[in-house]
TORSE-131829 format. One line per 2 residues: number of its first residue (from 0); their letters; for each residue z, x, y of N, C-alpha, C. Coordinates in steps of 0.2 Angstrom, whole numbers, always signed. Layout:
N
NUM) A) Z/X/Y/Z/X/Y/Z/X/Y; ... .
// end
This chain:
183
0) XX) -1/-18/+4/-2/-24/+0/+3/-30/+2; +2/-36/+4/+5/-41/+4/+10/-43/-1 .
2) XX) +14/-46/+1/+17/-49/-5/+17/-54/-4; +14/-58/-12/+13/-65/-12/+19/-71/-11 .
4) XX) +23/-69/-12/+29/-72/-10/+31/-74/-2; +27/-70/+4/+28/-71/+10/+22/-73/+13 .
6) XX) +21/-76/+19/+19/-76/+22/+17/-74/+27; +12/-71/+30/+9/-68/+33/+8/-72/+41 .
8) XX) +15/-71/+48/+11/-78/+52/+18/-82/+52; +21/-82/+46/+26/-87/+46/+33/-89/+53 .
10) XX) +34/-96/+54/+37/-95/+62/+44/-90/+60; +45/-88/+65/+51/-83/+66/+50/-76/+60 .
12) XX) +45/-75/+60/+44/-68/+56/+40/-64/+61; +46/-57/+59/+47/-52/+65/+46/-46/+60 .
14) XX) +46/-42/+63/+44/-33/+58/+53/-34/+57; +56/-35/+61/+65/-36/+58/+70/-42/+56 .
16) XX) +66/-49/+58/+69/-53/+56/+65/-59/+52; +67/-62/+49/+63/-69/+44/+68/-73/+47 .
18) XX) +67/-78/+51/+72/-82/+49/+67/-89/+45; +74/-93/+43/+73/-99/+40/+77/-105/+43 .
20) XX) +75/-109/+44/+80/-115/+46/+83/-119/+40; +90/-119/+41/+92/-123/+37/+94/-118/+32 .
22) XX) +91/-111/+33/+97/-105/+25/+103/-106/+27; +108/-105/+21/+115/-104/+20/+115/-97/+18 .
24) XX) +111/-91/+17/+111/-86/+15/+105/-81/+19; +109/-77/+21/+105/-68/+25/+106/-63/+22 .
26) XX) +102/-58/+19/+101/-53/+18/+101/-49/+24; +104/-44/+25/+105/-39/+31/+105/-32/+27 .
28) XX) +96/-32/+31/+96/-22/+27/+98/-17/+33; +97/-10/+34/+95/-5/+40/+93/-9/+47 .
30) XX) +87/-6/+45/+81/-6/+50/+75/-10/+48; +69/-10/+53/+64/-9/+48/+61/-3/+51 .
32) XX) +56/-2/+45/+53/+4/+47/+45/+5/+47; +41/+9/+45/+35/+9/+45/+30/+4/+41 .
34) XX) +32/+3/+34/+30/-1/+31/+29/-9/+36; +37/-12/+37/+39/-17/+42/+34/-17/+46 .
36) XX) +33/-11/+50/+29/-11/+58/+23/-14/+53; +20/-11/+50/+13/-13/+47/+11/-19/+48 .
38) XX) +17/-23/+43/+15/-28/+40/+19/-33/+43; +21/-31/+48/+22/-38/+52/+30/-41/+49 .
40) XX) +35/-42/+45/+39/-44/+43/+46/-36/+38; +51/-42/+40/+57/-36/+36/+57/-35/+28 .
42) XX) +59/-30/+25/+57/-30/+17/+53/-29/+15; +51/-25/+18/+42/-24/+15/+41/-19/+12 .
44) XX) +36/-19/+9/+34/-10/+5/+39/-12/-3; +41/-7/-7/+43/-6/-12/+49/-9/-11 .
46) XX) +56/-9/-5/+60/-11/-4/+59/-23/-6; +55/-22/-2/+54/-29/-3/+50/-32/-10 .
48) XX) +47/-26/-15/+45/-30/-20/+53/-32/-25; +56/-25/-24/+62/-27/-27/+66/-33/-25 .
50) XX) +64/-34/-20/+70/-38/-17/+68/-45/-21; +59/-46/-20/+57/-51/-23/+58/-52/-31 .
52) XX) +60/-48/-34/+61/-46/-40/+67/-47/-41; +73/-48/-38/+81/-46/-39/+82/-54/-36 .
54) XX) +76/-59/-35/+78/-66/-30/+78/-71/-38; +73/-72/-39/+75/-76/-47/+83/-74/-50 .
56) XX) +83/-67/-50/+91/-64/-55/+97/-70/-51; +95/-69/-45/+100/-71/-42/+103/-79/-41 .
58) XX) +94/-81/-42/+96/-88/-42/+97/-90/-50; +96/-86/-55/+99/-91/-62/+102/-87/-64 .
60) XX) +108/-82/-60/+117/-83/-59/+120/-87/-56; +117/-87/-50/+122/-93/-46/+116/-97/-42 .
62) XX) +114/-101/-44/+109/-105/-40/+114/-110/-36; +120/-112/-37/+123/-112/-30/+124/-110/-24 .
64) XX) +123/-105/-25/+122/-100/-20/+114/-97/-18; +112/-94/-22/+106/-92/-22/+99/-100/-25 .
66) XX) +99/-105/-17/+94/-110/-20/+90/-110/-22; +86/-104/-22/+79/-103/-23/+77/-95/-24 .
68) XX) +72/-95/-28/+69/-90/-29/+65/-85/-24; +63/-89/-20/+59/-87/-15/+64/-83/-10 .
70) XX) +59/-78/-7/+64/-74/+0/+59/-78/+6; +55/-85/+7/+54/-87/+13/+62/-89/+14 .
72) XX) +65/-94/+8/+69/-98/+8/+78/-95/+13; +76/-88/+12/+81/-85/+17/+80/-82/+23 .
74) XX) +87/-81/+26/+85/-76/+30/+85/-69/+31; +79/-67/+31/+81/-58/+32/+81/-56/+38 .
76) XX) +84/-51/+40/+87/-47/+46/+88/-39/+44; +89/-35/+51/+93/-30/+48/+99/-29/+54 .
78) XX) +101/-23/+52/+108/-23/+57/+107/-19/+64; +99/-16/+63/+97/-14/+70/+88/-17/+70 .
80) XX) +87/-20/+75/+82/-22/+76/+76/-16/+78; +77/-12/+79/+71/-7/+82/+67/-4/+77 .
82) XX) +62/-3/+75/+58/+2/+69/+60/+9/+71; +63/+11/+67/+62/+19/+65/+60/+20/+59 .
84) XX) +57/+26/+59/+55/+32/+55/+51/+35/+59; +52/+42/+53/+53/+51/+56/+45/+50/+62 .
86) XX) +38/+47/+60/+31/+51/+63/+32/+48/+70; +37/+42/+72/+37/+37/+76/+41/+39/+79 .
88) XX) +50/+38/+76/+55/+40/+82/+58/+47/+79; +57/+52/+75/+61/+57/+73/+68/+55/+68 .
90) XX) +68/+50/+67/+73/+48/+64/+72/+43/+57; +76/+39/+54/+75/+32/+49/+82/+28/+51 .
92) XX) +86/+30/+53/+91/+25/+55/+95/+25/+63; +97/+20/+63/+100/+17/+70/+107/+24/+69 .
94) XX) +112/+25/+74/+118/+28/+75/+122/+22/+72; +129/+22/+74/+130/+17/+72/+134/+16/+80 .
96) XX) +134/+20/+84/+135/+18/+91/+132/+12/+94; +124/+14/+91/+119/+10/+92/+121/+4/+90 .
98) XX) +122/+3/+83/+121/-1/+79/+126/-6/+80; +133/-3/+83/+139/-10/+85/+140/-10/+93 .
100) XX) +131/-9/+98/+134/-10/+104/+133/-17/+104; +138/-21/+112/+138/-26/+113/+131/-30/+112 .
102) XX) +127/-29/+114/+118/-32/+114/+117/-33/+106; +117/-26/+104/+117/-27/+97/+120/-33/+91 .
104) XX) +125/-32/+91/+131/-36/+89/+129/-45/+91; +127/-46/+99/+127/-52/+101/+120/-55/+97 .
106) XX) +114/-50/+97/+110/-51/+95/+110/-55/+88; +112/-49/+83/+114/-50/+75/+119/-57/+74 .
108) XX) +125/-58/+77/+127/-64/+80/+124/-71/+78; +117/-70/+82/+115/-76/+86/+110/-77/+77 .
110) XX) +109/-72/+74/+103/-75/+69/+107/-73/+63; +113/-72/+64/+119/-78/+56/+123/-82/+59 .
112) XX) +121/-86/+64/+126/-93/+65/+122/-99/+59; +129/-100/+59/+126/-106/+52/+125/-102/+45 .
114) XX) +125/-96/+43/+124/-93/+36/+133/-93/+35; +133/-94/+28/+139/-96/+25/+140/-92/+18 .
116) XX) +135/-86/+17/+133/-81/+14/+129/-74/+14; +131/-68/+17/+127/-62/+18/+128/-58/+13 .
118) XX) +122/-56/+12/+122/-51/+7/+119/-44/+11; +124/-39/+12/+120/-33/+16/+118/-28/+10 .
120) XX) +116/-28/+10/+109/-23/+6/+109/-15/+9; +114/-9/+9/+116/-4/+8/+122/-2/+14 .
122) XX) +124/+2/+12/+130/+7/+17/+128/+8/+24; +123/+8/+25/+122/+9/+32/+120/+2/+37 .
124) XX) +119/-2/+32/+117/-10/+35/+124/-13/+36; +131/-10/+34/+137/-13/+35/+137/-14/+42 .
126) XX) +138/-10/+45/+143/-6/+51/+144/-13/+54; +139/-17/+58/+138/-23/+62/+140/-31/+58 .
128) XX) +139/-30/+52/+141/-38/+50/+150/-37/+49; +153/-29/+45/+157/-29/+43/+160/-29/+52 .
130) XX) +159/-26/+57/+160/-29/+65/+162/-36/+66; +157/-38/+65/+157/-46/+66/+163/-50/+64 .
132) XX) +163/-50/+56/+168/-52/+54/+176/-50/+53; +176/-43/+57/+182/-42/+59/+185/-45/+65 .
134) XX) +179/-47/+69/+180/-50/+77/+180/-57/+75; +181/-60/+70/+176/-68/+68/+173/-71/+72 .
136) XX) +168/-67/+72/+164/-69/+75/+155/-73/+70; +158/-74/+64/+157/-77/+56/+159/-84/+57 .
138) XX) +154/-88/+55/+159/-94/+52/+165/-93/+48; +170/-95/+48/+176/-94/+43/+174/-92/+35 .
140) XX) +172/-99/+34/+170/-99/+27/+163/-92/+26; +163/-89/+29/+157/-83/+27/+158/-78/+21 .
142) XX) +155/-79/+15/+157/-74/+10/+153/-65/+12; +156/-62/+11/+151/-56/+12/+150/-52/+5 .
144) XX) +144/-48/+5/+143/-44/-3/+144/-38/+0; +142/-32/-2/+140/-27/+1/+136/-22/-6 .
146) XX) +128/-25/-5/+128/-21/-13/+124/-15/-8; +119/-11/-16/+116/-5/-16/+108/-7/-11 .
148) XX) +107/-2/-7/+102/-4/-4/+95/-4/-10; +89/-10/-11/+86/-11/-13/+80/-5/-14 .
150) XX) +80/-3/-10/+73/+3/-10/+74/+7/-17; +67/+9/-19/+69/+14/-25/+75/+17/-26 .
152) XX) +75/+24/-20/+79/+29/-23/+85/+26/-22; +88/+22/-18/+93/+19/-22/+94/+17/-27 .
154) XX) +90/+11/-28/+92/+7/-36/+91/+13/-42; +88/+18/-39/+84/+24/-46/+90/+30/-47 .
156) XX) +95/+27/-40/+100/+35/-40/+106/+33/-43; +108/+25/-45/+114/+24/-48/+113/+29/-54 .
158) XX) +120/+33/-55/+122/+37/-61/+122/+33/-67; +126/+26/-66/+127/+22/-72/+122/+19/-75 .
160) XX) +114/+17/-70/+108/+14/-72/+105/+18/-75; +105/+27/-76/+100/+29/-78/+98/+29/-85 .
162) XX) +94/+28/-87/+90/+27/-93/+88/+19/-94; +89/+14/-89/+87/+8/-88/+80/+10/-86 .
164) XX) +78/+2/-87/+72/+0/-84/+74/-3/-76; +66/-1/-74/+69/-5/-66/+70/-15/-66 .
166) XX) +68/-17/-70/+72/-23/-70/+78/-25/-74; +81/-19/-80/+87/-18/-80/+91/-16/-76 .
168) XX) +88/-13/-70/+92/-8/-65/+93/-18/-60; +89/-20/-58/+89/-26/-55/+93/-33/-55 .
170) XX) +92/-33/-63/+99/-37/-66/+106/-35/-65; +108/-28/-67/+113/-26/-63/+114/-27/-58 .
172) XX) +110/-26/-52/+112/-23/-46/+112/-33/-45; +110/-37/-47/+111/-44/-46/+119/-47/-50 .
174) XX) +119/-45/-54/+127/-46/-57/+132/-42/-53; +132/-36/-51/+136/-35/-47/+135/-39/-40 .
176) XX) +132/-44/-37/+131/-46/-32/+135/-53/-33; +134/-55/-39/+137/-61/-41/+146/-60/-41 .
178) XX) +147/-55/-44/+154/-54/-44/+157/-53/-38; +154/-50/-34/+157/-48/-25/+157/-57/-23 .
180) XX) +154/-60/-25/+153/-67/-21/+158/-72/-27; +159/-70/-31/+162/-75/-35/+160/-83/-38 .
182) X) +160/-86/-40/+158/-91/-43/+160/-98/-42 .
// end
């Protein structure tokens, strides 16, 4: 299923990347993966409904930051551009060999110059942003987050969320994102 929130087609929309001209803010998940390959765009499947779900939260805590509700409004990426999962490449994630070679790293690079704000979206999506800005190779002024990856079973495996609903799991994981970036 589509989501009505994106566009289908839209320029610089890749099974790995959204860009947006003129964002001040990127979201940096994994990979993509089969859902992505499908649908033409990153965030997709139940990952991306959440994600679309957690973008309102975010912009009426900090809409100085978070200008809009919409996820055309930014840009999405991952930290390894190639699709995996298991029927395709036997696997779901990059190495992280992969993931901080030079090519790689230049590439990730070139699609957050000008982003003044990443938010990386799970433990495995770090390795290359946290790379970059160890090298600055980040605009100075770059804030970084590093929340929980959005897909279910993580937002469903926090210990402290359990007995939430999934859009009190949502709120949290967007309050926590606000407090890594400060105010």
């Amino acid at each position: 299923m589509q989501n009505s929130l994106f566009e289908v087609g839209s320029i610089g929309a890749k099974p790995h990347l959204q860009s947006c001209a003129g964002a001040q803010v990127a979201f940096v998940f994994s990979c993509p993966g089969q859902k992505e390959e499908l649908l033409g765009h990153p965030c997709a499947g139940a990952t991306g409904r959440n994600l679309d779900a957690a973008l309102p939260k975010l912009h009426a805590l900090l809409p100085s930051v978070f200008t809009s509700p919409i996820r055309r409004n930014y840009v999405l990426t991952n930290s390894w551009p190639h699709i995996e999962y298991a029927a395709k490449t036997g696997r779901s994630e990059a190495t992280a060999l992969e993931v901080l070679s030079p090519d790689n790293l230049h590439r990730l690079e070139s699609e957050l110059a000008g982003i003044t704000t990443i938010l990386i979206c799970g433990q495995k999506a770090k390795h290359a942003v946290v790379e970059l800005q160890a090298k600055k190779r980040l605009l100075p002024q770059t804030k970084v987050a590093i929340a929980m990856h959005l897909s279910p079973l993580a937002v469903n495996s926090h210990v402290a969320w359990r007995g939430k609903s999934g859009d009190e799991r949502l709120t949290l994981w967007a309050a926590d994102v606000v407090r890594q970036l400060g105010t």
